[in-house]
C-alpha positions in Angstrom: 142.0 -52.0 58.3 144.3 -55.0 58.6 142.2 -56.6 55.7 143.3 -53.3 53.7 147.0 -53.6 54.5 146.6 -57.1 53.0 145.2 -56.5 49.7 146.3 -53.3 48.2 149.4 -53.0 46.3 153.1 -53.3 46.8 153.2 -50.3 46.5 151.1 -48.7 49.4 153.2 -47.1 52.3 152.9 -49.1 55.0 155.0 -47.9 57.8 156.4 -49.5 60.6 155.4 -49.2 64.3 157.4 -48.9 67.4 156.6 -49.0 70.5 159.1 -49.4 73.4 159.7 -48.1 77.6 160.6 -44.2 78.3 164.4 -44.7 77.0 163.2 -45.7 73.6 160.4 -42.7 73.3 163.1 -40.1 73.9 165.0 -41.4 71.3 162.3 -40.9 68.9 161.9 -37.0 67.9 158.5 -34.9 68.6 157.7 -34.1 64.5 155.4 -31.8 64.0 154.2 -31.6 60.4 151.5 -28.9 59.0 149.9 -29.0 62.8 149.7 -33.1 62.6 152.6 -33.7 66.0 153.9 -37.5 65.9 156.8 -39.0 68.0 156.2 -42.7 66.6 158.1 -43.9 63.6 154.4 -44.6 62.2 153.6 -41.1 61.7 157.2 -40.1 61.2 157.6 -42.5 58.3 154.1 -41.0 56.5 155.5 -37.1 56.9 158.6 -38.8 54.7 156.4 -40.4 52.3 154.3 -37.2 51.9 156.6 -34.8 50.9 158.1 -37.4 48.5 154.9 -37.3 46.6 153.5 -34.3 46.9 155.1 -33.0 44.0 154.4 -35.4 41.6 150.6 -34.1 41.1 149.8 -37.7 40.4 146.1 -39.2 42.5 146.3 -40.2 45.5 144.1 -42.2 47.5 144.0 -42.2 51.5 143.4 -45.3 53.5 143.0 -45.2 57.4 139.8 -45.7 59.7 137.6 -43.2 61.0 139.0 -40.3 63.0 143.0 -40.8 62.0 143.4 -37.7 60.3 142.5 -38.6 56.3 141.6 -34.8 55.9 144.9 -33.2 57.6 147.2 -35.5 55.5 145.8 -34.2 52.6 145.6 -30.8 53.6 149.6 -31.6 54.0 150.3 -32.9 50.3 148.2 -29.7 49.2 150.5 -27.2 51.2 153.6 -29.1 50.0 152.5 -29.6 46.4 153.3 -27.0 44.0 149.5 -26.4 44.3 149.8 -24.7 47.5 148.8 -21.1 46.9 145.8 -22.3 44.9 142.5 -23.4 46.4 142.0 -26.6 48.7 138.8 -27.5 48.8 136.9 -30.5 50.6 133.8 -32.5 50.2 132.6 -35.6 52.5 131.1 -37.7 50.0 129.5 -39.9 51.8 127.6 -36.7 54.5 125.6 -35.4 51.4 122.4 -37.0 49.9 123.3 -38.8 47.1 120.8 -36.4 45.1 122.1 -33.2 45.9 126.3 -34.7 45.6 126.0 -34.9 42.2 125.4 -30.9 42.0 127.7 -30.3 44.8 130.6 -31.5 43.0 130.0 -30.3 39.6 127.8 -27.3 39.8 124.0 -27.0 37.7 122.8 -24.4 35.3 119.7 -22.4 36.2 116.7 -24.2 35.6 117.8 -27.7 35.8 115.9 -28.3 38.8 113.1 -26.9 40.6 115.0 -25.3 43.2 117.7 -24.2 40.7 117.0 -20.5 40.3 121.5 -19.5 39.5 123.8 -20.9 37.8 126.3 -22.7 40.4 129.6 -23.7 40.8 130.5 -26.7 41.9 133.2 -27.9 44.1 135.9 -29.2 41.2 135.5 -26.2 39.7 136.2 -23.7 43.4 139.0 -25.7 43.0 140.4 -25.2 39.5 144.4 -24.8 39.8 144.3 -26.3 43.3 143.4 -29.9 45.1 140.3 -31.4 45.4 139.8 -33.7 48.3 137.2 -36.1 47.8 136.2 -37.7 51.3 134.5 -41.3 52.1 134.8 -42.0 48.2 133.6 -45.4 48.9 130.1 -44.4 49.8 129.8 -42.7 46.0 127.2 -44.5 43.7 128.0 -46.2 40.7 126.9 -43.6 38.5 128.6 -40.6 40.1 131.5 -42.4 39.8 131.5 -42.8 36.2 131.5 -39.0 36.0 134.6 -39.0 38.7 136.0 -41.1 36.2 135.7 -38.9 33.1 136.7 -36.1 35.3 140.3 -37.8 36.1 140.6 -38.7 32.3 139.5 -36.2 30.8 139.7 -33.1 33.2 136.4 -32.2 32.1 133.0 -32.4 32.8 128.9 -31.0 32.9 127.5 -29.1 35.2 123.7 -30.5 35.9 121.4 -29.6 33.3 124.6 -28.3 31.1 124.9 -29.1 27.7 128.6 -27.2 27.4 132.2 -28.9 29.0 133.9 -27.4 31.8 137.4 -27.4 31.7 139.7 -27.8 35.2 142.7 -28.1 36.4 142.8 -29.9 39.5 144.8 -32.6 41.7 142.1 -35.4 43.0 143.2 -36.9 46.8 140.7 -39.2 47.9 140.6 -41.1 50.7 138.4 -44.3 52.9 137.7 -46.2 55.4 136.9 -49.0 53.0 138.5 -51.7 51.4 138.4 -50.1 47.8 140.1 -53.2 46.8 137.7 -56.1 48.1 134.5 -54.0 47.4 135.7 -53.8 43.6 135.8 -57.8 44.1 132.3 -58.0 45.3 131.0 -55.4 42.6 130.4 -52.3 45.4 133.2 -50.2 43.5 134.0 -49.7 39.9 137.6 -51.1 38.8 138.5 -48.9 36.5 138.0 -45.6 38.7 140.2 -47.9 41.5 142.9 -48.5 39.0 142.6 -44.6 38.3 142.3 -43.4 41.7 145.4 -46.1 43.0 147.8 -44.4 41.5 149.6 -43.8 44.7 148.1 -45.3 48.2 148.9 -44.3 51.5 147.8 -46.1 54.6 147.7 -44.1 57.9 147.8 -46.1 61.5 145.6 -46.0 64.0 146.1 -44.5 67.1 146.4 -47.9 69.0 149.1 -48.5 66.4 151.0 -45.6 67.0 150.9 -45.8 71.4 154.0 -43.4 71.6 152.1 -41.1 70.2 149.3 -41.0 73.0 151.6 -38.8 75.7 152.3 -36.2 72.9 148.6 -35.6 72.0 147.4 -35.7 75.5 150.3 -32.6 76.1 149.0 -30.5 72.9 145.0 -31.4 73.5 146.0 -30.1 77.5 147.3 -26.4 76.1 144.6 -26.6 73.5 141.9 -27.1 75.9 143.1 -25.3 79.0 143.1 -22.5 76.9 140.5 -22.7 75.3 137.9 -23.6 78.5 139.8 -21.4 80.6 141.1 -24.5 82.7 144.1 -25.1 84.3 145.1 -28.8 84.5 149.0 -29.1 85.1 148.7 -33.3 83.5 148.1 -36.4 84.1 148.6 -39.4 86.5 151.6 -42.2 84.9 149.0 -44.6 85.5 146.5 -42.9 83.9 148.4 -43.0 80.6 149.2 -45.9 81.2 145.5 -47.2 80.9 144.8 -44.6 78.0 147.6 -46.9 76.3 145.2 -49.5 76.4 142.2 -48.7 75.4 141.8 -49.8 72.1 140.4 -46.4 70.6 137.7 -47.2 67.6 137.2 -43.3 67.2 141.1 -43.6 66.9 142.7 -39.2 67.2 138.9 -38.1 67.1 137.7 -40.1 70.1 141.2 -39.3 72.3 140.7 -35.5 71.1 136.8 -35.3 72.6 138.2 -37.4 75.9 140.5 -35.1 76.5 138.4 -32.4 76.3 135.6 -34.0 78.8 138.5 -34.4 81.1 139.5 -30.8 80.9 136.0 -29.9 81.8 135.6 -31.8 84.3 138.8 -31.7 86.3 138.9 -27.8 85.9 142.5 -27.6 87.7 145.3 -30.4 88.9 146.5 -33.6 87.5 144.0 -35.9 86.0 144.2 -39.5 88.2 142.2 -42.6 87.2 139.5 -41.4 89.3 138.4 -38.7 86.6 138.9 -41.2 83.9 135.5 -42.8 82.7 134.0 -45.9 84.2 135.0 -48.1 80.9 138.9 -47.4 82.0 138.4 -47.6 85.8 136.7 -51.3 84.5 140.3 -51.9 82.5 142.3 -51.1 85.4 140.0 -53.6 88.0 140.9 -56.2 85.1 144.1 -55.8 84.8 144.7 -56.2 88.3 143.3 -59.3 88.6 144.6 -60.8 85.3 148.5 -59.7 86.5 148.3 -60.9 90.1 151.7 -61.3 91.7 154.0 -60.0 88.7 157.4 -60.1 90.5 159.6 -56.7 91.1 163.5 -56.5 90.7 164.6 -55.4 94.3 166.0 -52.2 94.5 169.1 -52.0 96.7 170.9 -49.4 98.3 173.1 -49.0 95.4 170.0 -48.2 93.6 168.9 -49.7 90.0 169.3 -48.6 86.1 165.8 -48.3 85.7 165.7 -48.6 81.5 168.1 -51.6 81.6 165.3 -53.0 84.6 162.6 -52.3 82.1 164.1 -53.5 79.2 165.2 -57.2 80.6 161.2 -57.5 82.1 160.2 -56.8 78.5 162.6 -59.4 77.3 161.4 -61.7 80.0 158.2 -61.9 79.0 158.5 -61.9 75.3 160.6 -65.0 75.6 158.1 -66.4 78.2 155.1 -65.9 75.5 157.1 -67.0 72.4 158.2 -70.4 74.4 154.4 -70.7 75.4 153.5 -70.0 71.6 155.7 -72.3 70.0 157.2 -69.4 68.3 153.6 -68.5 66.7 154.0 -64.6 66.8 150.5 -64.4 66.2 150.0 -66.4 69.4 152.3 -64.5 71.5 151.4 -61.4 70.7 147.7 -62.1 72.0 148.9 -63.3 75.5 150.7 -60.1 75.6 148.0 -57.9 74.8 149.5 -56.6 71.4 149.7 -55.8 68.1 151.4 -58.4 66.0 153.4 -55.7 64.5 154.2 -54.0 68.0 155.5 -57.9 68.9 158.2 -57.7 66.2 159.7 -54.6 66.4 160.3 -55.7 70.0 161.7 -59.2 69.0 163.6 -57.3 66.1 165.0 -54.7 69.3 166.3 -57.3 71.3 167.3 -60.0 68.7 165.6 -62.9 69.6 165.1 -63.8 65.7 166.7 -67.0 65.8 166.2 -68.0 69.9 162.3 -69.8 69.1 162.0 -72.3 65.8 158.0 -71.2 65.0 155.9 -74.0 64.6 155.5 -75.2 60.9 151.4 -75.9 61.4 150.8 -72.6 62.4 154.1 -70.0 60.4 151.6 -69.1 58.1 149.4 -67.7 60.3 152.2 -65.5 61.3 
């Protein structure tokens, strides 16, 4: 995805991330927004951008990687679009055979096939007056895409095997996992339904983009699935979460939403510890230990400590530490910290070390 953040327009919504110790998350408000919850200023920011457009009835095309919600954003510019009491209707383009899709979307006349024995709607026309949210569009072939195409332009097309228009009405959302804008460049996408279809872009984070996020979901997937299973975990271990901030999360909400689950199951009752976690995270934690040997610990006298202001100086600690070993190269330091580049300058931004490390000129545009 980072290759899409680089290549699509100026325009595309690209919101910020933050990331920061307890203090910081408690600042942030728990959003929740048609049944999406957030805490991050990631998902926060995209709950803004959403209802600025969804009145505008104008295209718009999804971007995020598998699993971070593409179909529950759109569901949310449908319910806040003047659209809303009219149909919503969904189609995974890229989960049907590309020779029944065609029908699918646009419907067939009896008789136009073997198999066709009724006239059928399709699924622009269930949605006439309403939104039509057209999945994994960069798995469509080149010729269906033509007819997406005359669709947007026209607001018509045939059914298969019909010789007569149909007429509709209907707001298009698509959305990818693709790089719409570098497979038009190697000839995998047609330009002209890009141009059509980037009208406005939005570009949801992963999860391991949004780690603020990862207590909040664990908290609503707990009700969900105690309820549901008829369990009764109470939560989970700090250091659990703390290795479930890790994890980098491929399958992004859909992967934490099934691991969840499993641990429901499993545990049945109590808090979840990082002895119910799977192997792959009880492997993180051996690593980490070895790789952090020796970390040191401020002393805690009898006066006690402010724990935040504790936290917050270790952070600052080793930020400087990595930028000095770095030369400044953000890129660098945020790899021997284990982060995201962008997670790295929110926290030099929070703690105004702009201007303490001069970045090294051989490497400032790599960062």
């Amino acid at each position: 995805m980072n290759d899409i953040k680089a290549n699509v327009a100026d325009s595309v919504m690209e919101p910020p991330y933050v990331e920061g110790n307890l203090s910081v998350v408690q600042q942030n408000e728990l959003k929740s927004f048609h049944g999406i919850i957030a805490r991050s200023e990631a998902m926060h920011s995209v709950f803004d951008f959403v209802k600025k457009v969804s009145d505008s009835d104008s295209t718009i095309v999804i971007y995020g990687e598998s699993g971070t919600g593409k179909e529950l954003i759109a569901k949310a510019l449908h319910k806040e679009s003047g659209r809303r009491d009219k149909p919503f209707v969904a189609i995974n383009c890229g989960a049907i055979p590309e020779n029944l899709l065609e029908s699918e979307l646009f419907g067939h006349v009896r008789g136009a096939f073997t198999s066709a024995n009724i006239t059928k709607e399709g699924k622009f026309e269930q949605a006439d007056g309403g939104t039509i949210f057209l999945d994994e569009i960069g798995d469509m072939s080149f010729e269906l895409q033509v007819k997406i195409l005359r669709v947007l332009e026209e607001r018509e097309f045939y059914k298969v095997g019909g010789s007569k228009p149909v007429n509709v009405n209907v707001r298009v959302i698509a959305a990818t996992h693709r790089n719409l804008d570098e497979m038009v460049k190697r000839g995998e996408f047609r330009e002209d339904l890009f141009y059509r279809l980037h009208v406005i872009p939005v570009i949801l984070p992963a999860l391991r983009d949004r780690l603020t996020d990862i207590p909040v979901l664990f908290e609503f997937f707990r009700k969900k699935f105690n309820e549901e299973k008829k369990r009764s975990v109470s939560g989970i271990s700090s250091q659990s979460l703390h290795l479930l901030k890790q994890h980098g999360w491929p399958g992004n909400i859909r992967e934490f939403k099934n691991l969840v689950e499993r641990l429901i199951v499993l545990k049945g009752e109590g808090e979840i510890g990082v002895s119910d976690l799977p192997d792959m995270f009880k492997r993180q934690e051996s690593d980490m230990s070895e790789q952090s040997p020796g970390i040191p610990v401020p002393e805690l006298s009898e006066e006690g400590i402010d724990f935040n202001i504790a936290v917050s100086e270790f952070e600052k600690s080793l930020i400087c530490q990595s930028l000095e070993k770095s030369q400044g190269v953000k890129n660098k330091a945020a790899k021997l910290l284990h982060l995201n580049r962008t997670t790295l300058v929110e926290k030099i931004k929070r703690y105004r070390l702009e201007g303490s490390f001069a970045e090294s000129e051989a490497y400032s545009s790599m960062s």
